[in-house]
C-alpha positions as CSV (number, residue, x, y, z in Angstrom):
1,X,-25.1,2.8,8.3
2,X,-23.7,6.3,6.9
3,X,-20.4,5.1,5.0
4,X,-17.9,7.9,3.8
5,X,-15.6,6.7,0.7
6,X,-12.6,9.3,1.0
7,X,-11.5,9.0,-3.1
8,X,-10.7,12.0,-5.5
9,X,-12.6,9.6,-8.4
10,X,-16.3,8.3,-8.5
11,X,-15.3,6.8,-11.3
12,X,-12.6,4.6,-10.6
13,X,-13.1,1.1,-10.2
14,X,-12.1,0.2,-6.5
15,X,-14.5,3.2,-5.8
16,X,-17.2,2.2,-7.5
17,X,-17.2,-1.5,-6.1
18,X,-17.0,-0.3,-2.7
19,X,-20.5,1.8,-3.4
20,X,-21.9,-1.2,-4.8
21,X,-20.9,-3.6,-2.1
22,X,-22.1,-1.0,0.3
23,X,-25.5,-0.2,-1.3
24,X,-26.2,-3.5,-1.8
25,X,-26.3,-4.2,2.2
26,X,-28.2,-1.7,2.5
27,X,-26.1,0.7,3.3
28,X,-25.9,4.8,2.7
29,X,-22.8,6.2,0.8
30,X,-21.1,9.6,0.1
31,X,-18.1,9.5,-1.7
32,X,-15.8,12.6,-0.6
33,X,-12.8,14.1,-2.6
34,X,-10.4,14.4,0.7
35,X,-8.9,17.3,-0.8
36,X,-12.0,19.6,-1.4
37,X,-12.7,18.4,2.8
38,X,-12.6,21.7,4.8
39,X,-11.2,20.9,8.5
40,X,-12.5,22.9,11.4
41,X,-10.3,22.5,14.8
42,X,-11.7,24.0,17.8
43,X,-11.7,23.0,21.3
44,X,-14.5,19.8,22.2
45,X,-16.1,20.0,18.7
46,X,-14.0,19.1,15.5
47,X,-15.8,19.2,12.5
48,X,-15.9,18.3,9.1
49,X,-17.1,20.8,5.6
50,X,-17.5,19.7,2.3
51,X,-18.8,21.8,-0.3
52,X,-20.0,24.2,2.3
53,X,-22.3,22.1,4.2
54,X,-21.0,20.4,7.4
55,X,-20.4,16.7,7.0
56,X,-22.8,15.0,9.7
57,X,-23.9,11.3,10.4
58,X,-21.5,9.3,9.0
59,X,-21.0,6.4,11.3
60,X,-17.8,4.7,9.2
61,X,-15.0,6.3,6.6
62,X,-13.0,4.1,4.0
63,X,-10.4,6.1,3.2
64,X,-9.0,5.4,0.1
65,X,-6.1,7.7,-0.1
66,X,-3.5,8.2,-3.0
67,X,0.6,8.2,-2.2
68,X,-0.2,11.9,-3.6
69,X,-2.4,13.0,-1.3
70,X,-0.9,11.5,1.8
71,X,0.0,14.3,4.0
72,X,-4.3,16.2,4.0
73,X,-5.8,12.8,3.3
74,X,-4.5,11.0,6.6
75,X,-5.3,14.6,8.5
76,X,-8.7,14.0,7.1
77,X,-9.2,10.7,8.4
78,X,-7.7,11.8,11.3
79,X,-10.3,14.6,11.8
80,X,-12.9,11.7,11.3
81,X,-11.3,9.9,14.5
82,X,-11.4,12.8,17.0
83,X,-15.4,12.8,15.9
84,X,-15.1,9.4,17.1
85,X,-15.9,8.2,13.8
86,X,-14.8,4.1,12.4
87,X,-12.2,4.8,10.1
88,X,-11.4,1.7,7.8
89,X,-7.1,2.4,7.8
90,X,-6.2,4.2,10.6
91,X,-4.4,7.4,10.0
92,X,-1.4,6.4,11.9
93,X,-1.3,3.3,10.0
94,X,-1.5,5.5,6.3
95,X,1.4,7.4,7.2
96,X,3.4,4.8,8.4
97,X,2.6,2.7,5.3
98,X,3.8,5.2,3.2
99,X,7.4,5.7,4.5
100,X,8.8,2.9,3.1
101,X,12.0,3.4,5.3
102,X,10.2,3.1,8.7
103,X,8.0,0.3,6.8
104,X,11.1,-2.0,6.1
105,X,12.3,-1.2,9.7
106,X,9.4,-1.7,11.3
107,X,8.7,-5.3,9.3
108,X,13.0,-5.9,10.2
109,X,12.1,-5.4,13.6
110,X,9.6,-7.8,13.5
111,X,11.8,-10.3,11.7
112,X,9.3,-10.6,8.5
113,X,11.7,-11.7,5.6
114,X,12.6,-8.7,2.8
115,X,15.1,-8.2,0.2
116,X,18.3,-6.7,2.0
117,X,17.9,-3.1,1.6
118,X,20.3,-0.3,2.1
119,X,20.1,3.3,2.4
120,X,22.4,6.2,2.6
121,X,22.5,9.9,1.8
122,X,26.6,9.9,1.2
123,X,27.5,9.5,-2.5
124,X,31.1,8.7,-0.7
125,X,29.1,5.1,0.8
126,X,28.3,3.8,-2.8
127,X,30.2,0.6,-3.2
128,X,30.0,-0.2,-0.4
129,X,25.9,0.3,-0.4
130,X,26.4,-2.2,-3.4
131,X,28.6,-4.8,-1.8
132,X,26.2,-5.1,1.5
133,X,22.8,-6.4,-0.8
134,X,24.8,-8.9,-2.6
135,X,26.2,-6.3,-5.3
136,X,25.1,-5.9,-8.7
137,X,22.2,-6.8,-10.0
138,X,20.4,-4.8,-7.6
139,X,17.1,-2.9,-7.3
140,X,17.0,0.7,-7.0
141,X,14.0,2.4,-5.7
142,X,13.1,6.2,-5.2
143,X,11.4,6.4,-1.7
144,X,8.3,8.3,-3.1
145,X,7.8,6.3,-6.1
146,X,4.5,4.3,-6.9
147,X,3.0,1.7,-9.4
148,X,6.5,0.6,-10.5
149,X,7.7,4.6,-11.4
150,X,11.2,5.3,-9.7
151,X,12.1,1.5,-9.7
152,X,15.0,0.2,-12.0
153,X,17.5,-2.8,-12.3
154,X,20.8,-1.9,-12.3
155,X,22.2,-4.8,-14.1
156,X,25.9,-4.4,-13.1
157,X,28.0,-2.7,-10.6
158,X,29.4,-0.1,-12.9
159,X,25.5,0.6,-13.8
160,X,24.0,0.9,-10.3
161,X,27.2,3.0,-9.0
162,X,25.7,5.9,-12.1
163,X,22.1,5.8,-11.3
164,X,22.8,5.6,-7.5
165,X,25.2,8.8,-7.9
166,X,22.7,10.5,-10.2
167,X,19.5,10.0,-8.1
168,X,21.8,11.5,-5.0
169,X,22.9,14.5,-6.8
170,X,19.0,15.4,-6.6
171,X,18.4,14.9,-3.2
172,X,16.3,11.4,-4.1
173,X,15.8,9.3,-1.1
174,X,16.4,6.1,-2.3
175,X,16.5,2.2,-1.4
176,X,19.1,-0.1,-2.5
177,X,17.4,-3.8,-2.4
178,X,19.1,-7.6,-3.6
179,X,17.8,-8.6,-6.4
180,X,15.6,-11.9,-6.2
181,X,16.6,-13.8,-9.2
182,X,14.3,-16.5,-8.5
183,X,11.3,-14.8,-8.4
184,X,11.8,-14.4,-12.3
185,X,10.0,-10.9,-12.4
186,X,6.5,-12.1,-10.8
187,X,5.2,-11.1,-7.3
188,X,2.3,-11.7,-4.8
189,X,0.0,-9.7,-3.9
190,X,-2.0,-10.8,-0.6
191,X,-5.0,-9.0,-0.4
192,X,-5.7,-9.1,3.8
193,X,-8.7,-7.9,5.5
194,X,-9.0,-7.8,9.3
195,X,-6.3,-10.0,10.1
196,X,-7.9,-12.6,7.2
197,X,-6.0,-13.3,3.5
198,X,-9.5,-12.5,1.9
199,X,-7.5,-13.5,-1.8
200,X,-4.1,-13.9,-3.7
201,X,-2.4,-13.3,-7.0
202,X,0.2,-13.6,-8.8
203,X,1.5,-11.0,-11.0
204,X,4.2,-11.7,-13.6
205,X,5.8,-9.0,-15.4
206,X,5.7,-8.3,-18.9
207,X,8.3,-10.0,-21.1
208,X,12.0,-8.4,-20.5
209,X,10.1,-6.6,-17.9
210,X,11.5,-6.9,-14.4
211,X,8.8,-4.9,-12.3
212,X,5.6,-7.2,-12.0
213,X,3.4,-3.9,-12.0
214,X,-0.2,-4.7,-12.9
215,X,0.1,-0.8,-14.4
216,X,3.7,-1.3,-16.5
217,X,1.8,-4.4,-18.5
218,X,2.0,-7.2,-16.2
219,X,-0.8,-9.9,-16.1
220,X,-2.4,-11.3,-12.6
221,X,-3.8,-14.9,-12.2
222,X,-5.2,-16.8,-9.2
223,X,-2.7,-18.1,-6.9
224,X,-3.3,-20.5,-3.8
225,X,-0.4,-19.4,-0.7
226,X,1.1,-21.6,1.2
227,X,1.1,-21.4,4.8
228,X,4.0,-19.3,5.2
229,X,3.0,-16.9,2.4
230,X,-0.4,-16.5,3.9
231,X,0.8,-16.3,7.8
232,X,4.1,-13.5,6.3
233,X,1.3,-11.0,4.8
234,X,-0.7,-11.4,7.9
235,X,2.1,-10.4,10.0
236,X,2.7,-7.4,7.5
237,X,-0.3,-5.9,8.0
238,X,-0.6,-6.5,11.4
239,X,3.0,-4.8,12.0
240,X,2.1,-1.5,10.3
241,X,-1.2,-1.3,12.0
242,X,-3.1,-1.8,8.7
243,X,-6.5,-3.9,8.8
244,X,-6.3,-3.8,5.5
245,X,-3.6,-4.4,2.9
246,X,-2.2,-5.2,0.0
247,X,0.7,-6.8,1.0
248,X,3.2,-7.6,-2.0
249,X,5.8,-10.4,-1.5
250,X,8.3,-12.4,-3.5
251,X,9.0,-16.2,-3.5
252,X,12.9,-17.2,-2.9
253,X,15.0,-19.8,-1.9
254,X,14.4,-18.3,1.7
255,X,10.9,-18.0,1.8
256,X,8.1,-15.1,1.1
257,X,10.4,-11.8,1.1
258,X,7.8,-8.8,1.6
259,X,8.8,-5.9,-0.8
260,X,5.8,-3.7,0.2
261,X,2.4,-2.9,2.4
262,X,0.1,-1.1,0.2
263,X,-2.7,1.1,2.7
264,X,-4.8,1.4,-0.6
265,X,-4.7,-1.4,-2.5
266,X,-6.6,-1.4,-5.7
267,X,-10.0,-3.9,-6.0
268,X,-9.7,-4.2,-9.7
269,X,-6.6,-6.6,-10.1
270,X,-7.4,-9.1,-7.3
271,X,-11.2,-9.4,-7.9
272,X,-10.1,-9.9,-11.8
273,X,-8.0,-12.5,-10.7
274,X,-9.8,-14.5,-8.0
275,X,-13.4,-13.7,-9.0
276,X,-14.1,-12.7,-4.9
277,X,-16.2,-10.0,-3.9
278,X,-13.3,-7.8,-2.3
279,X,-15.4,-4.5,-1.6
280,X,-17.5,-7.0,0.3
281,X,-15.4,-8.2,2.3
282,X,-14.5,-5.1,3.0
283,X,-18.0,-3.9,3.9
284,X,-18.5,-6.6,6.6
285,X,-15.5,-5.4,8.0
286,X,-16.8,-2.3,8.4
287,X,-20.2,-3.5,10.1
288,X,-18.4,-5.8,12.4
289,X,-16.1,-2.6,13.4
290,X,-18.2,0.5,13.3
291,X,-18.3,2.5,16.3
292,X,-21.6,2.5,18.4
């Protein structure tokens, strides 16, 4: 096979892996920067240009798409589906990932166990956005925010009222979530290909550090799931359409609560941490899947 990686980096890690994995099974590769990808839309014949030559028999795309880049990266990958071309993470599914509004109410909808989130765009609703997840502490979260960035504890009532008012006096979408004492600042994160839990971690957060962020310091080990943790992430992914995830989850009194479905999950944490060959996994996906 012809295998497109859609990454703005050669030289990150997740990137590279997936080269290796592919070349080792014998496989061709191009990595394309989704942003220098000219689009051509015409009737019966959409096409593809990068660097002024015409981007022609690829038979699979792995798109591996930053929050950034969102909007032209998922019309890229949807460009590669009207050529009728395998695309790893459906465009659909990108997009949907990445609004983590719809996210949460799809996942509610679905009855997959969360934090209880609220949001609001009237600084007038702000108590009472407190009082319905539990009151303070209580996690606020800036709709576009990544890696950890845009995600603070408001340790008391008084505290989350301030940041709540400030974020909405800059027209920041935000999320109001309960804060899981329990989990004592660590997460999961369920790596799932195809329907599979391919490998688990768990990341605790740095000392006095609430946010279990691989990037803000926090350290990842091997963790086995139990059935319910493993069967919760499954369902995740499944709900936003994502054959492959990162799906990051918290352990309460209540059971696995998902926080978030990452569409690009990075390779470099979980294969650290459970020694698995990831970017395979990920390859023999693709083989089983690629369009004839």
């Amino acid at each position: 096979m012809k295998i497109a990686i859609l990454s703005r980096n050669t030289k990150l890690y997740s990137t590279q892996r997936l080269v290796e994995a592919a070349e080792k099974r014998g496989h061709e590769v191009v990595v394309l920067d989704h942003l220098k990808c000219v689009l051509v839309i015409e009737a019966g014949r959409p096409h593809i240009f990068y660097q002024g030559a015409e981007v022609k028999g690829v038979n699979a795309v792995i798109p591996r798409i930053g929050a950034s880049a969102t909007f032209y990266g998922s019309a890229v990958v949807r460009q590669f589906e009207m050529m009728k071309i395998f695309t790893a993470v459906e465009s659909q599914a990108l997009v949907r990932s990445r609004d983590k509004l719809r996210s949460l109410q799809l996942m509610a909808r679905a009855k997959i166990g969360m934090p209880k989130t609220a949001f609001a765009s009237n600084s007038k609703d702000i108590d009472n956005i407190i009082n319905q997840v539990g009151g303070a502490p209580a996690v606020i979260k800036l709709l576009e925010g990544t890696q950890g960035i845009g995600v603070i504890l408001a340790e008391t009532h008084k505290v989350a009222k301030s940041v709540i008012e400030g974020f909405l006096s800059l027209d920041a979408n935000i999320l109001v979530q309960e804060f899981i004492k329990e989990a004592g600042g660590a997460d999961i994160r369920a790596f799932v290909v195809d329907g599979q839990v391919v490998g688990a971690m768990k990341r605790q957060g740095a000392e006095g550090e609430f946010r279990s962020n691989l990037h803000r310091g926090g350290k990842a080990e091997l963790i086995k799931l139990t059935p319910d943790e493993k069967s919760t992430a499954i369902k995740a992914a499944k709900t936003l359409g994502l054959d492959i995830a990162g799906v990051d989850m918290l352990q309460s009194v209540r059971g696995p609560l998902v926080m978030e479905v990452n569409s690009s999950p990075g390779l470099e944490g979980i294969e650290g941490a459970t020694k698995v060959d990831i970017a395979g996994k990920i390859i023999e996906y693709v083989e089983r899947n690629e369009i004839q």
